[in-house]
Backbone as numpy.savetxt, mean C-alpha at the origin, in Angstrom:
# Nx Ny Nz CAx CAy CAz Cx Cy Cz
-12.31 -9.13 -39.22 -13.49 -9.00 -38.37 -13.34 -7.74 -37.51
-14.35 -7.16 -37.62 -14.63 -5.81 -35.91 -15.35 -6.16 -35.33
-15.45 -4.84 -34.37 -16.84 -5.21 -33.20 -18.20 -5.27 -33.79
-18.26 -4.63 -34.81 -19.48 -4.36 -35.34 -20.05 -5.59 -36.02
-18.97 -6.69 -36.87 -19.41 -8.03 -37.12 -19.98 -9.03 -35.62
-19.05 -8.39 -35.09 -19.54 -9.42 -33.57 -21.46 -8.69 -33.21
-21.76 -7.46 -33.66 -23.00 -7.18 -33.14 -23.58 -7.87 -33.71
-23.60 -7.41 -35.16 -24.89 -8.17 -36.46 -24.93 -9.72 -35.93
-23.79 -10.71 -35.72 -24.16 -11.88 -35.32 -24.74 -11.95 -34.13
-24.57 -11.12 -32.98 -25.56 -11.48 -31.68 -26.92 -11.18 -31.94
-27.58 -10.18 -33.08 -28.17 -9.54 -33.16 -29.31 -10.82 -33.88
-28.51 -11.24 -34.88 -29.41 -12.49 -35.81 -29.41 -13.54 -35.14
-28.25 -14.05 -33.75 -28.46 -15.06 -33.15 -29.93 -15.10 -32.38
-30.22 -13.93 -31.67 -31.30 -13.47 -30.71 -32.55 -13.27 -31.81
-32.20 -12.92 -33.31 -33.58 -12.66 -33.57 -34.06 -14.15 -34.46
-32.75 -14.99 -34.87 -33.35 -16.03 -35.61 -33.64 -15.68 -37.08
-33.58 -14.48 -37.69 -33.95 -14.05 -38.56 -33.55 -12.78 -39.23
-32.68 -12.40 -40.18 -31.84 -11.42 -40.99 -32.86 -10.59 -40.84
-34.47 -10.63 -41.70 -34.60 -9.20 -41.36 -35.35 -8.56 -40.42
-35.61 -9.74 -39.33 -35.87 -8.90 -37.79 -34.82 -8.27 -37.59
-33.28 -8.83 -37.84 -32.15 -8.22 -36.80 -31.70 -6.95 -37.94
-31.80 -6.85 -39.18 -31.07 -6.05 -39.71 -32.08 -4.64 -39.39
-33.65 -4.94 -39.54 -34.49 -4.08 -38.58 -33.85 -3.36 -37.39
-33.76 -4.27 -36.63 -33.38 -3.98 -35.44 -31.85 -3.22 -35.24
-30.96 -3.47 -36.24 -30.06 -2.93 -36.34 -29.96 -1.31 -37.22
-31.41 -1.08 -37.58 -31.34 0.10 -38.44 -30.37 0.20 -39.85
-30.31 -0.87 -40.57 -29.63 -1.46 -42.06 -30.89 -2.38 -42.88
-30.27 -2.64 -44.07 -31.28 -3.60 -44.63 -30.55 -4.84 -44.65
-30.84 -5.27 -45.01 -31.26 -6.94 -45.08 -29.74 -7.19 -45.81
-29.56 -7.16 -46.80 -28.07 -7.43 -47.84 -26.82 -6.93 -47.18
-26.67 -6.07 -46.72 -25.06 -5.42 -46.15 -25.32 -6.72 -44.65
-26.05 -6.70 -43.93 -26.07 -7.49 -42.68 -25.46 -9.19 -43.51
-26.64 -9.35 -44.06 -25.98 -11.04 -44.68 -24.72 -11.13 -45.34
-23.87 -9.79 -45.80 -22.36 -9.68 -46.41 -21.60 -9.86 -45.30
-21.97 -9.05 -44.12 -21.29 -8.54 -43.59 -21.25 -10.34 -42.59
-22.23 -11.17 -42.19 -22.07 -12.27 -41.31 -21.39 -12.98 -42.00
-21.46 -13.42 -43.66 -20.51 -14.16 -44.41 -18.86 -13.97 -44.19
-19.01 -12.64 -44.34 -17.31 -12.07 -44.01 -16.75 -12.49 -42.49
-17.50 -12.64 -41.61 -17.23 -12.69 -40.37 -17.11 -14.49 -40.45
-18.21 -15.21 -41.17 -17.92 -16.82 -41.20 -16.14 -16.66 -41.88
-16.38 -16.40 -42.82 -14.86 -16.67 -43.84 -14.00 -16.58 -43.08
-13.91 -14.92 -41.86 -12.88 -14.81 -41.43 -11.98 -16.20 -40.09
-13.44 -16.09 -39.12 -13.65 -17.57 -38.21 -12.90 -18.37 -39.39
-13.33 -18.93 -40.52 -13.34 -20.02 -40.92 -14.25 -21.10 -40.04
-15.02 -20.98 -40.14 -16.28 -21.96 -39.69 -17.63 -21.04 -39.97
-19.00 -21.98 -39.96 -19.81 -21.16 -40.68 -21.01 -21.56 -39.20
-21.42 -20.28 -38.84 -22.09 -19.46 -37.43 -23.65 -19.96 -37.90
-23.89 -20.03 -38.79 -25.90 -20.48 -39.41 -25.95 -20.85 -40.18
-27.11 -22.15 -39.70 -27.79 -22.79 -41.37 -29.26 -22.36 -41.25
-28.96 -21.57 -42.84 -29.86 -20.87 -43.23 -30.88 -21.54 -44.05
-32.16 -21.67 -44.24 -33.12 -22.28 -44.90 -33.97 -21.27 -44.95
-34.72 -21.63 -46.11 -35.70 -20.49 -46.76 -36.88 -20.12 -44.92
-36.88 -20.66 -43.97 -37.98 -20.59 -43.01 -37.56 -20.27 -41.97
-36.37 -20.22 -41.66 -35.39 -20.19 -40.71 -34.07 -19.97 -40.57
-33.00 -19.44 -39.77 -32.09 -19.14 -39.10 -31.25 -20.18 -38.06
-30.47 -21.07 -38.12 -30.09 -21.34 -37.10 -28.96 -21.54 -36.72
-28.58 -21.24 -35.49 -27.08 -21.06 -35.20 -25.81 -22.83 -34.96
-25.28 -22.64 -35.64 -24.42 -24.60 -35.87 -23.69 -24.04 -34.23
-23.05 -25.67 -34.03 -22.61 -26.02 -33.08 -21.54 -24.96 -32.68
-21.00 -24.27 -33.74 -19.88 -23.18 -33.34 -20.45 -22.05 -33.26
-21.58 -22.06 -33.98 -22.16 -20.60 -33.45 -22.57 -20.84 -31.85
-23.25 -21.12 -31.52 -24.03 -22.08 -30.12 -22.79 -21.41 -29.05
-21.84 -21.95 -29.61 -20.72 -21.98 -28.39 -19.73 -20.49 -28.18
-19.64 -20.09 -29.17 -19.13 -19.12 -29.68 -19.89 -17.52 -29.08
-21.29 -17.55 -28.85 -22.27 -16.65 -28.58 -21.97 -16.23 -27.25
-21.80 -17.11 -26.77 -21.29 -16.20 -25.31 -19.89 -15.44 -25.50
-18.94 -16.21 -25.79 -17.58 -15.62 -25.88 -17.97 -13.83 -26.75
-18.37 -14.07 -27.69 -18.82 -12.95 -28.20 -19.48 -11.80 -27.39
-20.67 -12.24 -26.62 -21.39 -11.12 -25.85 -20.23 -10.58 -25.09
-19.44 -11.71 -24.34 -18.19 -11.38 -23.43 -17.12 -10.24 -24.05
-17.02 -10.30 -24.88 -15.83 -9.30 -25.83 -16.64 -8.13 -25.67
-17.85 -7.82 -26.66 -18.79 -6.79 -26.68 -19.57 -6.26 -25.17
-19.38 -6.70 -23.97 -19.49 -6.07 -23.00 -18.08 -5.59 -22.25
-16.81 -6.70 -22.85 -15.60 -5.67 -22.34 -15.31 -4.26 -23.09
-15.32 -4.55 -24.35 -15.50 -3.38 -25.42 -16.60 -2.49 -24.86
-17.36 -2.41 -24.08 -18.70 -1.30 -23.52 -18.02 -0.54 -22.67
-17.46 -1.56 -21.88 -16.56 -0.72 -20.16 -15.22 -0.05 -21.08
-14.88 -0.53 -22.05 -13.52 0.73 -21.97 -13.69 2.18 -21.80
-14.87 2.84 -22.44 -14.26 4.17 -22.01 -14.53 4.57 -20.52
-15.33 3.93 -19.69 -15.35 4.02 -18.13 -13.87 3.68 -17.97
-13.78 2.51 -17.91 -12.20 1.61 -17.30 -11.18 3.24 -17.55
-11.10 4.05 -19.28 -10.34 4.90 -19.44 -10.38 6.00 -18.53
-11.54 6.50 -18.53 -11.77 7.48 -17.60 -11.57 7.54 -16.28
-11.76 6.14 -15.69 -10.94 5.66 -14.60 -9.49 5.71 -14.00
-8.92 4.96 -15.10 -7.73 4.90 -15.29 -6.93 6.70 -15.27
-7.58 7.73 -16.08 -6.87 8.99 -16.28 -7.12 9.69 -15.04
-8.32 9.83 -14.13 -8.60 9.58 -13.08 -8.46 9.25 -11.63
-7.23 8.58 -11.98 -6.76 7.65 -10.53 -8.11 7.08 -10.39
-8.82 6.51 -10.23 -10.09 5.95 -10.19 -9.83 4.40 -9.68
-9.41 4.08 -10.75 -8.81 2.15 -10.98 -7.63 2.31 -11.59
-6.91 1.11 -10.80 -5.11 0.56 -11.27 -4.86 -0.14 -10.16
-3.31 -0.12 -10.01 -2.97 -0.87 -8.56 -1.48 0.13 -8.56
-1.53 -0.29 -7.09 -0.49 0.68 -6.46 0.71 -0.41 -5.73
1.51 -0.03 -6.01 2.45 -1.12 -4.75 3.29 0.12 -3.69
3.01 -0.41 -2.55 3.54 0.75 -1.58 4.82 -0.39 -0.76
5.78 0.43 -0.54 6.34 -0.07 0.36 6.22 0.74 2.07
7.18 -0.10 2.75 6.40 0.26 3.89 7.20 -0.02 4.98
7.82 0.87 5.82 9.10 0.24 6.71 8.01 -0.37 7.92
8.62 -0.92 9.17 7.39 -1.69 10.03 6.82 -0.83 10.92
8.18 0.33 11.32 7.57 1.08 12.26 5.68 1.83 11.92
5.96 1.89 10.49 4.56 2.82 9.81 3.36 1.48 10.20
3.82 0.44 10.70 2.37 -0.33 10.54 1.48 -0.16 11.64
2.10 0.37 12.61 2.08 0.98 13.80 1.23 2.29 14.13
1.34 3.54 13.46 1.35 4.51 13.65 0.21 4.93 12.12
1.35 5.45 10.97 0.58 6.32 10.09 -0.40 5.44 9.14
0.62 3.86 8.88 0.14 2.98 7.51 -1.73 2.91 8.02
-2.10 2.37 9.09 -3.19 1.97 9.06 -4.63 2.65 8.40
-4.50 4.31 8.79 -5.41 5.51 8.61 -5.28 5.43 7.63
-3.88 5.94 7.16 -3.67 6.21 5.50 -4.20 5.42 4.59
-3.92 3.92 4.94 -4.16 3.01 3.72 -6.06 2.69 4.34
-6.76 3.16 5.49 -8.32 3.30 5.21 -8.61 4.40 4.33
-7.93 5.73 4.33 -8.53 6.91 3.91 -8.67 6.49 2.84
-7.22 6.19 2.00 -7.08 5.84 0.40 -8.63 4.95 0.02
-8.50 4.00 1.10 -9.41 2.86 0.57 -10.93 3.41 0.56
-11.37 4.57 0.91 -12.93 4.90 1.13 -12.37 5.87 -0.27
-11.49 6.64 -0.46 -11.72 7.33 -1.64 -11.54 6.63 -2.94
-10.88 5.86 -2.80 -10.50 5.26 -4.44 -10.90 3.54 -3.89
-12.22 2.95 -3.57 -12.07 2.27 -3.60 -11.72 1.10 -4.91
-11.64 1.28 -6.16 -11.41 0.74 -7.00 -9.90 0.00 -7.45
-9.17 1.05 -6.71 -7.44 0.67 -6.37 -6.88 -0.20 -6.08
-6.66 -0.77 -6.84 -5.89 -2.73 -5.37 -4.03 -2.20 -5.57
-4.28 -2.07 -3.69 -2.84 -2.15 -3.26 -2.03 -3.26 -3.27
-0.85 -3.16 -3.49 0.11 -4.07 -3.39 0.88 -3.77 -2.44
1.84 -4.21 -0.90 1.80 -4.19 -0.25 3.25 -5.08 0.27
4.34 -3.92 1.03 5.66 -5.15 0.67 6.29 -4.17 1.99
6.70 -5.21 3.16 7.09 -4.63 4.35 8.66 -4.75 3.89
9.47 -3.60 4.36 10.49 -3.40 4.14 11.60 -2.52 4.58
12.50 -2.27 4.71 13.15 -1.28 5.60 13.57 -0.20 4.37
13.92 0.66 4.83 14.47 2.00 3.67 15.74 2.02 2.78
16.34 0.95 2.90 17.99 1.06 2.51 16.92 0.06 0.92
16.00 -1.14 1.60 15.54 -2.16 0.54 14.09 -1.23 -0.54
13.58 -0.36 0.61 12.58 0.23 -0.45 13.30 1.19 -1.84
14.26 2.08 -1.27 14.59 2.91 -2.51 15.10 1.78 -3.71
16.02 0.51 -3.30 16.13 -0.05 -4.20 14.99 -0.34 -5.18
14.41 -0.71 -4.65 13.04 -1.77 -5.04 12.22 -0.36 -6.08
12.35 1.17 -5.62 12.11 2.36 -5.95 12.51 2.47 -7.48
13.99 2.09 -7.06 14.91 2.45 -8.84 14.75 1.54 -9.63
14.77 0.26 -8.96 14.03 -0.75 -10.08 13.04 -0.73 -10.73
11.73 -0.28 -10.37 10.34 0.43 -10.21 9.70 -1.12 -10.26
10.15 -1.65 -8.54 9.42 -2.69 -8.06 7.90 -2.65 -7.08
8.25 -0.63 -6.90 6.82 -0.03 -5.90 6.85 0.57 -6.62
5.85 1.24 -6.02 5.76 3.27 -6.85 6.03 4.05 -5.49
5.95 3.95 -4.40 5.88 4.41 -3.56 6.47 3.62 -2.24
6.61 4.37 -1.31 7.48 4.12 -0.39 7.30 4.17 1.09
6.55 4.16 2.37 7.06 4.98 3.26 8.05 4.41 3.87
8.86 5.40 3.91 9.82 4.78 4.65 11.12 6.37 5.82
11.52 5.68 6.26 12.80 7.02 7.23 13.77 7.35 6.49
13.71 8.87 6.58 14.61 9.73 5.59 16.14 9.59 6.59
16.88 9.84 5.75 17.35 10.83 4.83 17.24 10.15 3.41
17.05 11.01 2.59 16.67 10.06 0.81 18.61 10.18 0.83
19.07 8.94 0.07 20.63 8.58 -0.55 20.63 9.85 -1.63
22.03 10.55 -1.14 22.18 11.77 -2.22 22.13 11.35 -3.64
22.76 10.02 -3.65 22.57 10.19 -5.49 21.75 9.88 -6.02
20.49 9.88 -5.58 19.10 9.22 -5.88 18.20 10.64 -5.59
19.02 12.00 -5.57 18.05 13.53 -5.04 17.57 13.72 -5.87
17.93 13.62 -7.31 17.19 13.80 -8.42 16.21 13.50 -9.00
16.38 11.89 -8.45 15.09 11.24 -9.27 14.35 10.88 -8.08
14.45 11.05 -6.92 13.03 10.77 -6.14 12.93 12.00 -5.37
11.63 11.54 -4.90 10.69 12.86 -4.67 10.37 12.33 -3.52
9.92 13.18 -2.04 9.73 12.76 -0.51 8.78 13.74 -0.13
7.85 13.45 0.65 6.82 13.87 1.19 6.89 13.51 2.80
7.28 14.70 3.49 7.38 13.94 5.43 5.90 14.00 5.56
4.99 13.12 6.33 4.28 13.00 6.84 4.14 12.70 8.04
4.76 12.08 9.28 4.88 12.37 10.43 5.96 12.22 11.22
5.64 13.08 12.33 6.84 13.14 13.50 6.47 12.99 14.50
7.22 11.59 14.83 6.73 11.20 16.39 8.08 10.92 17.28
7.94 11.27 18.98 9.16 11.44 19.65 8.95 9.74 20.09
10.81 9.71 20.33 11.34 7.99 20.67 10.42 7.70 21.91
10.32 6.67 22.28 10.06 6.09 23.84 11.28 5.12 24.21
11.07 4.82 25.26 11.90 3.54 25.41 10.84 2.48 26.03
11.30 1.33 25.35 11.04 0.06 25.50 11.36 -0.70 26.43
10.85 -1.01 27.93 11.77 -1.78 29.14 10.98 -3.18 29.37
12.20 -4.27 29.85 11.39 -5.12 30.15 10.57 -5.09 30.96
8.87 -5.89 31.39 8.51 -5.35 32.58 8.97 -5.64 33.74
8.65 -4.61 35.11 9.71 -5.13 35.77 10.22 -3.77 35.88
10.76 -3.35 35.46 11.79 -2.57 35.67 11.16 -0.42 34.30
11.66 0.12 35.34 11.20 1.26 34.98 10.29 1.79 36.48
10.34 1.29 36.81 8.88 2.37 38.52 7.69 1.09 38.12
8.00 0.03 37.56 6.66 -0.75 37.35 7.02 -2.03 37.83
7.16 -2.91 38.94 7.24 -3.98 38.80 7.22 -4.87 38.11
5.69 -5.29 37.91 5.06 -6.13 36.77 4.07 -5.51 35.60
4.79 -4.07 35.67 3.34 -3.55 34.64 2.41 -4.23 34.64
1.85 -3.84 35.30 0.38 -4.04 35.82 -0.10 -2.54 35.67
0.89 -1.14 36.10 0.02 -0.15 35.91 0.73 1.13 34.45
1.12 0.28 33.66 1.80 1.12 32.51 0.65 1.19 31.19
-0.15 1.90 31.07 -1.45 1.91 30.19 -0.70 2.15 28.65
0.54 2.05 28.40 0.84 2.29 26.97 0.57 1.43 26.14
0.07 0.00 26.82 -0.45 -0.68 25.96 -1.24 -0.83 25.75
-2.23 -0.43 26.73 -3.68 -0.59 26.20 -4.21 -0.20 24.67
-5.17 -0.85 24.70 -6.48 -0.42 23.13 -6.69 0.68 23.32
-6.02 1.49 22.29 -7.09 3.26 22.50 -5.92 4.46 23.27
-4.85 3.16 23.82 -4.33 4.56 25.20 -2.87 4.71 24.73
-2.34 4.58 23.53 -0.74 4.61 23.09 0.10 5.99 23.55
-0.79 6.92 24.15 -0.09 8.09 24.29 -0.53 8.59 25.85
-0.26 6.96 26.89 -0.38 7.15 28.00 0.87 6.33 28.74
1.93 6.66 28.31 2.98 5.88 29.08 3.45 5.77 30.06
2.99 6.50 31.38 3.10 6.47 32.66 4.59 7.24 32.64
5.21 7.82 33.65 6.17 8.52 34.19 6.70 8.72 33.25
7.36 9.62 33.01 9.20 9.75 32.00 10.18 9.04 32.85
11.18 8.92 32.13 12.14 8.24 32.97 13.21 8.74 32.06
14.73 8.80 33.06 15.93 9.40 32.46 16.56 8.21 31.52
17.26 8.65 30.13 17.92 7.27 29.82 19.07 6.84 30.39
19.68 8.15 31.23 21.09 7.67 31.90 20.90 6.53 32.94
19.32 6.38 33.45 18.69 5.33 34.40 19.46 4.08 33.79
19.22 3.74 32.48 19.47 2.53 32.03 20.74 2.83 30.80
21.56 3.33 30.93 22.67 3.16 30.32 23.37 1.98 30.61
23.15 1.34 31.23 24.13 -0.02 31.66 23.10 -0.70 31.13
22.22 -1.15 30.38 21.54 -2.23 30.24 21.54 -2.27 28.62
22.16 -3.97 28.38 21.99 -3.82 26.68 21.17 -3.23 25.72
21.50 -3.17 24.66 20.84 -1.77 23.76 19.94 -2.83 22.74
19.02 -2.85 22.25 18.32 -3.67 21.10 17.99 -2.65 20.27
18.88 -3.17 18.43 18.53 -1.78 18.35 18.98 -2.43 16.27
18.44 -1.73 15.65 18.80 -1.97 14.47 19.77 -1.84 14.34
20.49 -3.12 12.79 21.75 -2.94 12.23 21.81 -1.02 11.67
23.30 -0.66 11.86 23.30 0.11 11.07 23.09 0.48 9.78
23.48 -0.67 8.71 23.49 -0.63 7.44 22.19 -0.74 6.94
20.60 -1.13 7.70 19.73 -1.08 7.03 19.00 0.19 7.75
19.18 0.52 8.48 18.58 1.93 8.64 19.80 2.54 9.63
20.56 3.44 8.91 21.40 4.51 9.04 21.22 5.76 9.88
20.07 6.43 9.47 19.43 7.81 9.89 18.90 6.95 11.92
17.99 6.13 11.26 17.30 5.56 12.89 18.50 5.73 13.51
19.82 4.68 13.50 20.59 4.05 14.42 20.99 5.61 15.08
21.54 6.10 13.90 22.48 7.56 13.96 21.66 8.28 15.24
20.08 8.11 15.16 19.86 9.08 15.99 19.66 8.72 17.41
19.16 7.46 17.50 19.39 6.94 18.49 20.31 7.04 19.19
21.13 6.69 18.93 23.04 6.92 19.19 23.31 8.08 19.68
22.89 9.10 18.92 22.70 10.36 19.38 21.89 10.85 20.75
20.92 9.89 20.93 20.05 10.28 22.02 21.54 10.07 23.53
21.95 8.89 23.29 22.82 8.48 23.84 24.01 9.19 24.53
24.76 9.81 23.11 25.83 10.57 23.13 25.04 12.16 23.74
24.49 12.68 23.63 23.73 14.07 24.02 23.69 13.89 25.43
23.71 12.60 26.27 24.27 12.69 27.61 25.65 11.99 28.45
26.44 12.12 27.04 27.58 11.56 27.24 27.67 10.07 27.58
26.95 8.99 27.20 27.06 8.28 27.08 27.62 7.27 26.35
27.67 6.25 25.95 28.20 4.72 25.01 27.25 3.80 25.29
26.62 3.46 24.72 25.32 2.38 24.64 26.00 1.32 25.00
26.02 -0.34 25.38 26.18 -1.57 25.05 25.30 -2.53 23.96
25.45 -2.33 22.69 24.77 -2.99 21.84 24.52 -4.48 22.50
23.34 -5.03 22.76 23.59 -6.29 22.66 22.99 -7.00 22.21
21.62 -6.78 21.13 21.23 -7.43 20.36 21.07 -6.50 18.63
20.76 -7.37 17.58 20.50 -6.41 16.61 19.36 -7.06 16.02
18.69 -6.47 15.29 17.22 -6.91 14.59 16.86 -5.82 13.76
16.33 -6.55 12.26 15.78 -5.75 11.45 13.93 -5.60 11.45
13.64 -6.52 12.22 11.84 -5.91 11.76 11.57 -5.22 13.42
11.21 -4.44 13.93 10.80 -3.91 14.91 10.45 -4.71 16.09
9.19 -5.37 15.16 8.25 -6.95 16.21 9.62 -7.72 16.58
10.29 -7.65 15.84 11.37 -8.63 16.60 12.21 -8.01 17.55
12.40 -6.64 17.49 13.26 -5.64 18.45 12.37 -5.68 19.95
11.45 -5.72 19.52 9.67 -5.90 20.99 10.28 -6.91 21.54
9.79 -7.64 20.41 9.80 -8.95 21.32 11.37 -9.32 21.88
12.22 -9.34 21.49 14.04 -9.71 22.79 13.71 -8.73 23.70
13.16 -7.41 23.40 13.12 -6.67 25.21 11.89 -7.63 25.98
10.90 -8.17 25.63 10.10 -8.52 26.44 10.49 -10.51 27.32
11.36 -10.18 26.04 12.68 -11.08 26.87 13.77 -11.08 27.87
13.74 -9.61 28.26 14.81 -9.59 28.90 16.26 -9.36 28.43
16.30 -9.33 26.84 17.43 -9.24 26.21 18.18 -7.80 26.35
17.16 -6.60 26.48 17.60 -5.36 27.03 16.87 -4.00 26.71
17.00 -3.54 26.32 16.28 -2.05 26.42 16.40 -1.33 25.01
15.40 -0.83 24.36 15.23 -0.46 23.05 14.49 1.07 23.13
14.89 2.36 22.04 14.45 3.20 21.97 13.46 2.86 20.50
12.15 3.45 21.03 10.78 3.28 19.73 10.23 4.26 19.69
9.60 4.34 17.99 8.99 5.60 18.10 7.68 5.11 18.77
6.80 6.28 19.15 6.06 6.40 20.29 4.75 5.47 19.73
4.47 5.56 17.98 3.31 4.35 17.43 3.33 3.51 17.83
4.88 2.27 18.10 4.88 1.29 18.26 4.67 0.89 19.84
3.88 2.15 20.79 3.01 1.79 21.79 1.61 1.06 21.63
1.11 0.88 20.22 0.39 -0.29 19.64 0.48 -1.44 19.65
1.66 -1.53 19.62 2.17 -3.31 19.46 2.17 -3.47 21.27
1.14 -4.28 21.57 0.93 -4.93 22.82 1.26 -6.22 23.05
2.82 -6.31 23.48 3.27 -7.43 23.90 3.23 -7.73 24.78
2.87 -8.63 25.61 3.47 -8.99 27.20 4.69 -8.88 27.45
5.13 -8.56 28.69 6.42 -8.33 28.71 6.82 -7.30 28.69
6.38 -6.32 28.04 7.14 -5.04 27.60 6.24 -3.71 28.23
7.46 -2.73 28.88 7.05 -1.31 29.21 7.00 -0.65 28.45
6.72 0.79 28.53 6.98 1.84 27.59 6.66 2.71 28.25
8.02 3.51 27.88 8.44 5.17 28.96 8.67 6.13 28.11
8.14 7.29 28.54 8.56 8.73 27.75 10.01 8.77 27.87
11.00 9.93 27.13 12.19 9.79 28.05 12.11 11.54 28.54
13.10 11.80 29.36 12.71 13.39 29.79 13.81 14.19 28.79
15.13 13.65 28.80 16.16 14.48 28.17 15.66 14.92 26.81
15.38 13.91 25.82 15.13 14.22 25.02 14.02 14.63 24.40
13.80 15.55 23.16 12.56 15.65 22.30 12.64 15.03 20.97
13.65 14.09 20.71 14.34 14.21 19.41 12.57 12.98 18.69
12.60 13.53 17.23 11.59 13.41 16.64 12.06 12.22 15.79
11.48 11.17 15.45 11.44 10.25 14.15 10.35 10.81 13.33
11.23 10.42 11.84 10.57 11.43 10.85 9.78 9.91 10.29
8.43 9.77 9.67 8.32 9.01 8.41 7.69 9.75 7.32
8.03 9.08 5.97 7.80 10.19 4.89 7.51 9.01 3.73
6.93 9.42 2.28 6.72 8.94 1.60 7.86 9.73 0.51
7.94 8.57 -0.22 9.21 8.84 -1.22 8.34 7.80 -2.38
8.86 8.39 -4.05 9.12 7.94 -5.16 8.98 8.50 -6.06
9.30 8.47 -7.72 9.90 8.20 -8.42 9.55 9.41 -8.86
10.11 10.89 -9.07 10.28 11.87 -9.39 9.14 12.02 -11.40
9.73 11.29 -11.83 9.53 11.35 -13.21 8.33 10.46 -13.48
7.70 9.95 -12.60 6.76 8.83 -12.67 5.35 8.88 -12.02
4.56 10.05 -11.78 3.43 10.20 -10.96 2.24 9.59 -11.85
1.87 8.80 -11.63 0.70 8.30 -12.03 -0.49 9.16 -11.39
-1.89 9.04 -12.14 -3.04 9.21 -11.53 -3.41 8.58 -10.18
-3.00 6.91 -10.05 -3.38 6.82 -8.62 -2.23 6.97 -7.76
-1.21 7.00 -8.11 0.03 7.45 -7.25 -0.74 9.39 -6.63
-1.01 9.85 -7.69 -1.39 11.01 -7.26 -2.35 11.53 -6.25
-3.33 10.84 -6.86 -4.19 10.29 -5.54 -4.16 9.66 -3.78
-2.79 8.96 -4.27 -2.10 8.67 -2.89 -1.26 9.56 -1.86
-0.82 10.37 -2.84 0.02 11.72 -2.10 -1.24 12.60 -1.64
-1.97 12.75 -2.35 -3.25 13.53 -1.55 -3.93 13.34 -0.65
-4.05 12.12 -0.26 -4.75 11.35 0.53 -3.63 11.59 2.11
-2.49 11.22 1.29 -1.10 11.48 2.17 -0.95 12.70 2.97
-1.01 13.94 2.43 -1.02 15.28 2.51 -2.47 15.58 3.53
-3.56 14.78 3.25 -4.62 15.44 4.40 -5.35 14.10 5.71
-4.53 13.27 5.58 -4.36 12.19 6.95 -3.77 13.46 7.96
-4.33 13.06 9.13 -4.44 13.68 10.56 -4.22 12.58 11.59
-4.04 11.97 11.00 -4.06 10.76 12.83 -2.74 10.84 13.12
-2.54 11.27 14.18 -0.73 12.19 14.74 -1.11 11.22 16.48
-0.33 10.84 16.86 -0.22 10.03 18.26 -0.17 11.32 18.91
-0.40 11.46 20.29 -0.20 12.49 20.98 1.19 13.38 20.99
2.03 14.24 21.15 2.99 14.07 21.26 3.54 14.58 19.77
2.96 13.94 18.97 3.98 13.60 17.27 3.57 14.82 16.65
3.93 15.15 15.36 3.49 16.68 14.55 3.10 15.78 12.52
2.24 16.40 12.20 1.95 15.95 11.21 1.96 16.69 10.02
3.21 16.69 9.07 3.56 17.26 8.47 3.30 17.47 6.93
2.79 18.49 5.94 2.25 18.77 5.00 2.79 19.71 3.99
């Protein structure tokens, strides 16, 4: 059987009659009635009982007629769906996504994508950078954002795109920083993330526990942090550790101790929690998109482009291309 047996039968189902439909099909009458026999034989069941006055379709034809139109209208959309598909047009994407980005770049980015390609369904997997490149080499995403540095033995086969740079803040409980009860620290407000009231020194709070990621799942963060630290001769007191961010928020708004953030996660409006420029430093957090060197798809491609001309930079941050 082909598609073309599936027409002639919709064609005689709708007309009731071989040579309305073989008419209608621009053939005569004999190749159409070969051609529906061949298509019964193949089924094995027989689609019309035919009588010298009439046409009519048996219980398997009856049932069968839709399934059929259904095939012959998916068979219509393929060469759209193709053209789509070569296109970036339609597919699905899986992005990974460390938490700090949910904050800051993910939101814009993943609207822009969505007004240009709306046809795209994202897939969508929060994760830190040590778990995305894995998930990368497996080819469990296609894509990544996540905090560089890319793992040297992985330079070859993945590919990184920085897209923004935003400077640390620090995170205080409220209370403390020049604010009593923050009541007047606007970094949290809707709309105002790049209004954090005073700078403040970090040597202020060197005595107060550190909340701060494990090393082993983000390396580059801790390192630099640490660094902010050491650049005024300091030694931090680690005293809590946490891998998703929201959870790093939330123990400072506990009282658990004092956390350096990049400046997005002045979005996340917790109670509880300050947020201060610092003065010593300028030091920048990078986020970037990373994957699979040998593997650019059409809508992957589409995503780096989209990537490349996003502009929403927090005050402060640099947006890189």
């Amino acid at each position: 059987m082909d598609l073309r047996q599936f027409r002639y039968f919709v064609a005689v189902a709708e007309e009731r009659h071989f040579g309305r439909a073989a008419q209608r099909l621009s053939m005569t009458q004999p190749p159409l009635s070969q051609q529906i026999r061949a298509l019964e034989a193949s089924l094995g069941a027989p689609l019309f009982v035919r009588t010298n006055r009439s046409v009519e379709l048996t219980a398997v034809g009856r049932q069968l007629l839709p399934e059929v139109r259904r095939i012959l209208a998916d068979a219509d959309a393929l060469p759209a769906l193709a053209q789509g598909l070569a296109h970036g047009e339609v597919g699905t994407l899986s992005l990974g996504f460390v938490s700090t980005a949910d904050y800051g770049i993910l939101p814009p980015l993943l609207r822009e994508f969505g007004e240009r390609y709306p046809r795209v369904r994202l897939q969508l997997l929060e994760a830190t950078s040590d778990v995305q490149v894995e998930a990368l080499m497996d080819g469990r995403i296609d894509a990544g954002l996540f905090i560089p540095p890319v793992p040297a033995r992985y330079a070859n086969e993945l590919s990184y795109l920085p897209i923004m740079r935003e400077p640390l803040m620090l995170a205080l409980p409220a209370g403390r920083g020049g604010d009593p009860d923050g009541q007047h620290d606007r970094s949290g407000e809707p709309g105002e993330p790049g209004e954090p009231g005073e700078p403040v020194s970090l040597a202020d709070f060197a005595d107060e526990p550190l909340v701060i990621f494990p090393r082993r799942v983000a390396p580059a963060f801790y390192d630099i942090i640490m660094g902010c630290y050491a650049a005024l001769g300091l030694t931090p007191r680690v005293g809590q550790e946490a891998i998703q961010m929201q959870t790093i928020v939330s123990l400072v708004s506990a009282g658990m101790g004092v956390a350096l953030v990049p400046q997005s996660l002045c979005h996340l409006r917790r109670t509880g929690v300050t947020y201060r420029a610092l003065r010593e430093t300028s030091t920048l957090i990078e986020t970037g998109l990373l994957w699979r060197t040998a593997e650019v798809t059409p809508v992957l491609e589409g995503f780096l482009e989209t990537a490349r001309s996003v502009a929403h930079t927090p005050p402060g941050a640099t947006l890189s291309t």
